[in-house]
PLY file of the C-alpha trace (Angstrom):
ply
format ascii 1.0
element vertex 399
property float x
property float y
property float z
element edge 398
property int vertex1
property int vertex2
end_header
136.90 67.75 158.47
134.85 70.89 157.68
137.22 72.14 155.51
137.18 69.21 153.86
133.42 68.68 153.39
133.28 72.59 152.50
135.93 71.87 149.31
133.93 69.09 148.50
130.58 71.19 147.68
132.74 73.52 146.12
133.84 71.06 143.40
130.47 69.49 143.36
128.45 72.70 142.26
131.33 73.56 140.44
131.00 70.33 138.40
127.29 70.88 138.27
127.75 73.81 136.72
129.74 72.70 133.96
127.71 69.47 133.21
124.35 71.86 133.69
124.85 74.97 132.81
121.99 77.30 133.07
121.13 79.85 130.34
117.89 81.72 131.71
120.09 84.61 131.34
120.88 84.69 127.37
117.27 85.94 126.76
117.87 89.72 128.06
120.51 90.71 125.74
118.57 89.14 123.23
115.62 90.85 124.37
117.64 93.91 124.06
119.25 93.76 120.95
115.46 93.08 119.76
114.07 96.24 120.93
117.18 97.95 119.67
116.69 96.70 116.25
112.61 97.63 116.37
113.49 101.29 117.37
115.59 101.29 114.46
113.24 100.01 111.90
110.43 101.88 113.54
112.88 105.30 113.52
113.82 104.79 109.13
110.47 103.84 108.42
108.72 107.15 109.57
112.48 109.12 108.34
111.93 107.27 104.62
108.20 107.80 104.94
108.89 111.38 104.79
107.74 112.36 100.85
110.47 114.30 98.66
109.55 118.15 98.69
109.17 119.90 95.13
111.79 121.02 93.32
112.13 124.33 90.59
112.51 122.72 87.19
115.01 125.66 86.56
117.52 124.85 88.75
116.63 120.90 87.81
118.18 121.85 84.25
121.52 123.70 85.45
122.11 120.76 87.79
121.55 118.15 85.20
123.55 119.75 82.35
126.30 120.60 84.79
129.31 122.88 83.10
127.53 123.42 80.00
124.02 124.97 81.67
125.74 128.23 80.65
125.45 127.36 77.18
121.79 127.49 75.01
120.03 124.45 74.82
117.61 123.17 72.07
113.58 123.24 72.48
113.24 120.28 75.30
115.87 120.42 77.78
113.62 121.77 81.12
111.25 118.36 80.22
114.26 116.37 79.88
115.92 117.53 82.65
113.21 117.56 84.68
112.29 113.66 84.31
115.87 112.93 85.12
115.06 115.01 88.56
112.01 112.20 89.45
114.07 109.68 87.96
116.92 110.63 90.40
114.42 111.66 93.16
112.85 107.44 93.13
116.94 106.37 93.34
118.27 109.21 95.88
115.56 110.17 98.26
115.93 108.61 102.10
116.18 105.09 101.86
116.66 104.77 98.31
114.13 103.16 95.79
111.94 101.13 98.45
109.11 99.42 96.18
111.23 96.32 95.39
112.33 96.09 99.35
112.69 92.36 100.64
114.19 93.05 104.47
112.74 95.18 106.86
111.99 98.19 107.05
111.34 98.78 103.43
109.34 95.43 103.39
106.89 96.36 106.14
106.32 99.83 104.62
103.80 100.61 101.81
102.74 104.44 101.52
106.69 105.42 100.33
106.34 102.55 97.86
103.13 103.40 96.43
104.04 107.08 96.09
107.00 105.58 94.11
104.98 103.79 92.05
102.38 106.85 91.48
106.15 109.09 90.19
107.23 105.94 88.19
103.88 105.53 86.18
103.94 109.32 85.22
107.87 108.86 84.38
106.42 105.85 81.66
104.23 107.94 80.50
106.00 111.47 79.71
109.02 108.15 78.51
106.52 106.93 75.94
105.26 110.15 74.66
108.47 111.62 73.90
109.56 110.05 70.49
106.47 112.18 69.57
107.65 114.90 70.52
111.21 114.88 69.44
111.59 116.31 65.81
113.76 113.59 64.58
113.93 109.85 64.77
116.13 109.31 68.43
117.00 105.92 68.99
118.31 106.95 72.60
114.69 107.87 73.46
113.26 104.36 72.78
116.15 102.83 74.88
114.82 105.58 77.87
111.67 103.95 77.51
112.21 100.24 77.31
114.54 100.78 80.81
111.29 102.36 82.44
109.00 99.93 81.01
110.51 96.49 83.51
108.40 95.97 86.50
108.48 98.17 89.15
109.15 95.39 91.94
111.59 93.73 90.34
114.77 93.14 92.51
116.73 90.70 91.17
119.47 91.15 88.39
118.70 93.69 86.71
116.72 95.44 89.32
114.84 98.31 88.97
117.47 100.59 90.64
119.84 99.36 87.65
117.37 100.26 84.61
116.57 103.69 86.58
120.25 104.22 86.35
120.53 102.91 83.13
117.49 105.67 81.82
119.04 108.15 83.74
122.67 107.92 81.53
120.90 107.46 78.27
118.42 111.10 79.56
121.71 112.44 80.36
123.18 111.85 76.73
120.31 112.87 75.35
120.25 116.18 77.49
123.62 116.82 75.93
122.57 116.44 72.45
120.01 119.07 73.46
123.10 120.93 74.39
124.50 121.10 70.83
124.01 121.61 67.69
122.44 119.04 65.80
118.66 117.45 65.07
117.74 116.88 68.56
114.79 119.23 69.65
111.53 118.89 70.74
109.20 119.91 67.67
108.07 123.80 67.98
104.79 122.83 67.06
103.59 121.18 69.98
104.33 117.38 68.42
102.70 114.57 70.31
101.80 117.23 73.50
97.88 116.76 72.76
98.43 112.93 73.09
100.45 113.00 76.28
97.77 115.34 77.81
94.73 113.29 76.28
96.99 110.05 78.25
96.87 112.42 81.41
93.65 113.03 81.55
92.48 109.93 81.47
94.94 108.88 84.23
93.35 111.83 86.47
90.03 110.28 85.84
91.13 107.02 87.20
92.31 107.86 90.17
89.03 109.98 90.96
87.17 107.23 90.44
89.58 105.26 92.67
90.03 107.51 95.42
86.03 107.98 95.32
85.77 104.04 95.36
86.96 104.27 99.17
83.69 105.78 100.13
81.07 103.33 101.12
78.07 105.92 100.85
77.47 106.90 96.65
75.36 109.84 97.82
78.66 111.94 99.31
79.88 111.87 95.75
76.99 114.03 94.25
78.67 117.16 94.39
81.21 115.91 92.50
81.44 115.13 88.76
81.62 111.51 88.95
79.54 108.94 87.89
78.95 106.69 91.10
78.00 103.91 88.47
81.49 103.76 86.95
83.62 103.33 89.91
85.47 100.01 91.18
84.57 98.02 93.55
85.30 99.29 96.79
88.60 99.72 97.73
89.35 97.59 101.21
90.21 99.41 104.31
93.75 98.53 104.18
93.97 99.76 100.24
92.83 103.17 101.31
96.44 104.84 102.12
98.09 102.63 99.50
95.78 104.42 96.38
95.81 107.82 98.21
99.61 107.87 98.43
100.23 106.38 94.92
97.38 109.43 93.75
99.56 112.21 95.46
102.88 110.58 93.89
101.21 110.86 90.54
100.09 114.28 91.14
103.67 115.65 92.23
105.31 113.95 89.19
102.53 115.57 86.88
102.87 119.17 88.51
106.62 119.01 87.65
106.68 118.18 84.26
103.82 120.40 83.27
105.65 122.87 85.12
108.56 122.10 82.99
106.42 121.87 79.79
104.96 125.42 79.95
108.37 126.51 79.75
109.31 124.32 76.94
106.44 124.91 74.82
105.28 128.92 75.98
104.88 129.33 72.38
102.85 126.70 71.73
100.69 127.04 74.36
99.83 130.74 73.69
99.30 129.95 70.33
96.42 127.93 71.26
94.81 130.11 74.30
95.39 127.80 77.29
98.39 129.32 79.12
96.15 130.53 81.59
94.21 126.93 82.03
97.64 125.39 82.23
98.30 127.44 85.00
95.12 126.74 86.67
95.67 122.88 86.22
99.47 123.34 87.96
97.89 124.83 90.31
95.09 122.43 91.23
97.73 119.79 91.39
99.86 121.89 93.85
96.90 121.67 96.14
96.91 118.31 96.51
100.52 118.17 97.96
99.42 119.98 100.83
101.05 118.86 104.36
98.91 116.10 105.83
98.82 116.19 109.79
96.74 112.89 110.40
99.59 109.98 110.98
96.74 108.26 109.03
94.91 108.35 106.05
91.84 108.77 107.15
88.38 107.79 106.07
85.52 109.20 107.44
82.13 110.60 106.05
80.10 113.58 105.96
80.90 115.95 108.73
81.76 113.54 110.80
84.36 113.62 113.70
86.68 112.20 111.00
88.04 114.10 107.61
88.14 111.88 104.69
91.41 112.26 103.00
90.47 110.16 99.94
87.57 112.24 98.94
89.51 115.12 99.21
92.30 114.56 97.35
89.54 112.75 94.78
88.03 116.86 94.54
91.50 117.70 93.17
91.92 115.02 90.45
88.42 116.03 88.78
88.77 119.52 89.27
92.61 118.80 87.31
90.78 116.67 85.05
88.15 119.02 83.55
91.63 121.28 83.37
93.55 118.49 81.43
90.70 118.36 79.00
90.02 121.55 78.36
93.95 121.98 77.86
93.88 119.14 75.61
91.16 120.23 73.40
92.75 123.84 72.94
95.90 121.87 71.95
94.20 119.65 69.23
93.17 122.47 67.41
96.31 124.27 66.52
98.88 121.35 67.06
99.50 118.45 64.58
98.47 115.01 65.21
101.67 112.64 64.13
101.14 109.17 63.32
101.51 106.26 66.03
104.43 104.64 66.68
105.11 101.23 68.33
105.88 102.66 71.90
102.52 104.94 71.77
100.21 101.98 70.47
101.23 100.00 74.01
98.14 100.33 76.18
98.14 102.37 78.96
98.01 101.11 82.17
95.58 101.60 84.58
96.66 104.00 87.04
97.88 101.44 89.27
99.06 98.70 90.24
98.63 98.11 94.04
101.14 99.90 95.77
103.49 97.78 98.05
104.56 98.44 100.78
104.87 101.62 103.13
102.21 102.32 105.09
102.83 105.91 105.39
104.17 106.20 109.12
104.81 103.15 109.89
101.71 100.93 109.64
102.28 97.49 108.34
101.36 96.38 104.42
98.58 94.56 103.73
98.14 90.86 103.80
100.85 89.41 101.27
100.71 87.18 98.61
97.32 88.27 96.60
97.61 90.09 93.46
95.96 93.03 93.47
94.25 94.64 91.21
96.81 96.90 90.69
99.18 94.92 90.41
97.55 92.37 87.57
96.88 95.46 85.70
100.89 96.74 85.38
101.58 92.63 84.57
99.00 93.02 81.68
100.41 96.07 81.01
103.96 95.02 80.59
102.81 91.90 78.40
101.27 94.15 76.20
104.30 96.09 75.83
106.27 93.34 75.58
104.21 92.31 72.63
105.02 95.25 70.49
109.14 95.11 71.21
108.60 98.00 73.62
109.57 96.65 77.11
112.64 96.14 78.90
113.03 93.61 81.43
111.76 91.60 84.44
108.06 90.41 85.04
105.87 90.89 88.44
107.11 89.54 91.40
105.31 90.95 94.79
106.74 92.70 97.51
0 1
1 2
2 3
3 4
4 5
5 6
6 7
7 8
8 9
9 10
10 11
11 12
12 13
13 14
14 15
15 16
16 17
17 18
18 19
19 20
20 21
21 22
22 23
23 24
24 25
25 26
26 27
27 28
28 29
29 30
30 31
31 32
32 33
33 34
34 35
35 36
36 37
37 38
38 39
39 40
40 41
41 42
42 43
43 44
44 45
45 46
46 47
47 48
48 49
49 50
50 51
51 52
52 53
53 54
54 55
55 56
56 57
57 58
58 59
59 60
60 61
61 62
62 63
63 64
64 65
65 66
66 67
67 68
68 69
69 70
70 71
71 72
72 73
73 74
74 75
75 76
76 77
77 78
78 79
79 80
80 81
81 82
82 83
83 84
84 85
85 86
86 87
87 88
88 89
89 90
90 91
91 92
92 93
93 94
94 95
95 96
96 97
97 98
98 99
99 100
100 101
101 102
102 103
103 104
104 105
105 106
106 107
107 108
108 109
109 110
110 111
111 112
112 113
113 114
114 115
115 116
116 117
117 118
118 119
119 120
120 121
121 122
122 123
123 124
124 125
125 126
126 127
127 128
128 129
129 130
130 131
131 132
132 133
133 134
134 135
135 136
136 137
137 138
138 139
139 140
140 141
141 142
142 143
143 144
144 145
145 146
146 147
147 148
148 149
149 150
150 151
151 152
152 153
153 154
154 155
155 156
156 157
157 158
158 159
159 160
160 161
161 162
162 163
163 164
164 165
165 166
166 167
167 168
168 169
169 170
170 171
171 172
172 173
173 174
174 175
175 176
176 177
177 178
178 179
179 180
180 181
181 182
182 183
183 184
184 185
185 186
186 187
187 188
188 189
189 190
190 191
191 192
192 193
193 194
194 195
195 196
196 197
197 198
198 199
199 200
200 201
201 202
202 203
203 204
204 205
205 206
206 207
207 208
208 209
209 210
210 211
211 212
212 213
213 214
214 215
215 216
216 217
217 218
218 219
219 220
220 221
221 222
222 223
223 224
224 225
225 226
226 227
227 228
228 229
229 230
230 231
231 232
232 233
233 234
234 235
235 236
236 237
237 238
238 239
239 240
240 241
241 242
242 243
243 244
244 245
245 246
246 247
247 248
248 249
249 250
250 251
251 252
252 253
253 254
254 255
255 256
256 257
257 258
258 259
259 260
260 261
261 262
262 263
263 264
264 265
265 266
266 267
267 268
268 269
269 270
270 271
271 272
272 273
273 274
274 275
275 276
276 277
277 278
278 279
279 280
280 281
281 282
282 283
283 284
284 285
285 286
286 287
287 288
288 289
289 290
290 291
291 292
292 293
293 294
294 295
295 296
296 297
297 298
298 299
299 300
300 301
301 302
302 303
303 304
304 305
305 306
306 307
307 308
308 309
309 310
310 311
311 312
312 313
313 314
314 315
315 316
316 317
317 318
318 319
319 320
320 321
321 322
322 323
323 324
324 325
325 326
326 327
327 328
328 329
329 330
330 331
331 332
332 333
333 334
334 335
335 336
336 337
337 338
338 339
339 340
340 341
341 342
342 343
343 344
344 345
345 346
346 347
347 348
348 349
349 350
350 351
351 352
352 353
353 354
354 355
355 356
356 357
357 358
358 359
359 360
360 361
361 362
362 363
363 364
364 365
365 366
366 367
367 368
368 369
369 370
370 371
371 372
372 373
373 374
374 375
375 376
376 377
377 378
378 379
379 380
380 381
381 382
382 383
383 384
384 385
385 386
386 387
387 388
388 389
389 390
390 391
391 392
392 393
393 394
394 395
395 396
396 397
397 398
């Protein structure tokens, strides 16, 4: 009889079990392969946070010309070469080209995507001004720029990684022409250089004024050379890192391809007295890559407990500003002025548009869906361009 009432319970909670099963222990696992995937993201977002280190413009030209570096090349070639470099860098660094992420971790991170954007506007630029500097009419050179000109978030077909590819083969013919012998040079008068650094300064400028626009008291800005009247409204505490990475992107794109100017142009540049200032300005812009130990960007005043990153960097874009100038008035004495084509009468854009996404280690981006101000201005810019049959592809979409 027990045995029998004993089998009976058996199939009962048996049956129970079957008809009600109970799950209360599904949510560990889960829990687990949560955390996992957390560590990960948290793990490649400080690894792709990491900024690219600097690179000799030298050895940027015997990689890019491959088997024939041990031939001559034409006036040129160290610019060229070294634009494919940031090019590649924004395509090949860790975790690719980030800006136009829409999964985590690229999509909680902003400081790697605003330094992207900071190289990318440079890379327009230098794109734009070199038709003016090429000796001969180069049709390859306005296809470089029309890939370059799409927006920078862009991800689907074609995305941006597929028009930085595409401006990276047409560079690379264009590097080979360089190569051989034919029209393809840079002029060895200095063609169109005043105008690209005239463009330069002004973008220095800018992002003084923006980097100085982080600072809520006007008076700490007296020692510098910047009109407290003239600057933006101020930029919102979770803006800060965003305009201070996209600044230092600029500034290590610029120090490259003067870097790879100077030894394009020597001639030129002794010709009109400002080898030494060129140097200087280089120099200045070397600075502001130095190592940052906060995690953070931070903003403090004075000589307060806190260092204010902003206003720092902010010293180095005037002090490479009144360089740029100086450089750029030297230049427009003894080099010629050419006439203004299509691609140089597009606007240039305002230093920035708000940089997406990577809050340098790790932090998360800024409240989505506004525009930014940033962000209107490279939409405006890209109409405008559009406008004059200079642009290439895809309109803003946000990160």
């Amino acid at each position: 009889m027990a045995l029998t009432q004993k089998g009976a319970a058996r199939r009962r909670s048996r049956t129970e079990m079957l008809e009600h099963p109970e799950y209360g222990w599904i949510w560990k696992p889960l829990l687990a392969l949560l955390v996992i995937y957390l560590v990960v993201c948290l793990g490649l977002g400080i690894w792709w946070s990491r900024t690219p280190g600097s690179f000799d413009v030298e050895q940027a030209v015997t990689k890019q010309r491959g088997a024939a570096s041990g031939s001559p090349a034409a006036r040129g070639a160290v610019t060229t070469a070294s634009l494919m470099t940031l090019v590649e860098t924004l395509l090949e660094k860790p975790g690719g080209y980030l800006r136009n992420d829409v999964a985590p971790p690229g999509l909680w991170l902003d400081n790697m995507p605003a330094w992207e954007l900071g190289v990318f506007i440079q890379a327009r630029r230098l794109s734009r001004s070199l038709p003016a500097m090429e000796q001969s009419s180069t049709p390859v050179l306005q296809r470089v720029q029309q890939r370059l000109m799409g927006d920078s978030r862009d991800w689907l077909y074609p995305a941006t990684e597929k028009r930085l590819t595409q401006a990276l083969d047409e560079l690379g013919g264009y590097l080979d022409a360089l190569g051989k012998d034919g029209d393809a040079a840079f002029g060895d008068q200095g063609q169109g250089l005043a105008a690209w650094l005239e463009a330069i300064t002004g973008s220095l400028d800018e992002l003084g004024l923006r980097l100085s626009a982080s600072i809520g008291s006007r008076d700490e800005l007296r020692d510098l050379d910047i009109d407290a009247e003239a600057l933006p409204a101020r930029t919102p505490w979770y803006r800060v890192d965003d305009v201070f990475f996209e600044a230092r992107g600029q500034a290590w794109a610029l120090l490259h391809l003067l870097e790879a100017v100077r030894r394009d142009q020597a001639d030129v540049l002794a010709s009109a007295g400002v080898t030494e200032r060129w140097g200087q300005l280089v120099a200045e812009l070397e600075l502001s890559q130095r190592r940052l130990w906060s995690p953070l960007v931070l903003n403090g005043s004075g000589f307060g407990i806190f260092a204010n990153h902003s206003l720092v960097l902010a010293n180095h874009m005037v002090r490479a500003r009144d360089l740029a100038r100086q450089v750029t008035e030297g230049l427009a004495e003894v080099t010629p002025t050419p006439a203004p084509t299509a691609s140089e009468g597009v606007a240039e854009e305002p230093a920035v548009e708000e940089p997406a996404a990577d809050s340098g280690e790790g932090e998360i981006s800024s409240p989505g869906g506004e525009q930014t101000p940033g962000e209107a201005a490279e939409q405006s810019r890209d109409s405008a361009t559009a406008d004059d049959g200079a642009t290439a592809g895809g309109e803003p979409p946000a990160n």
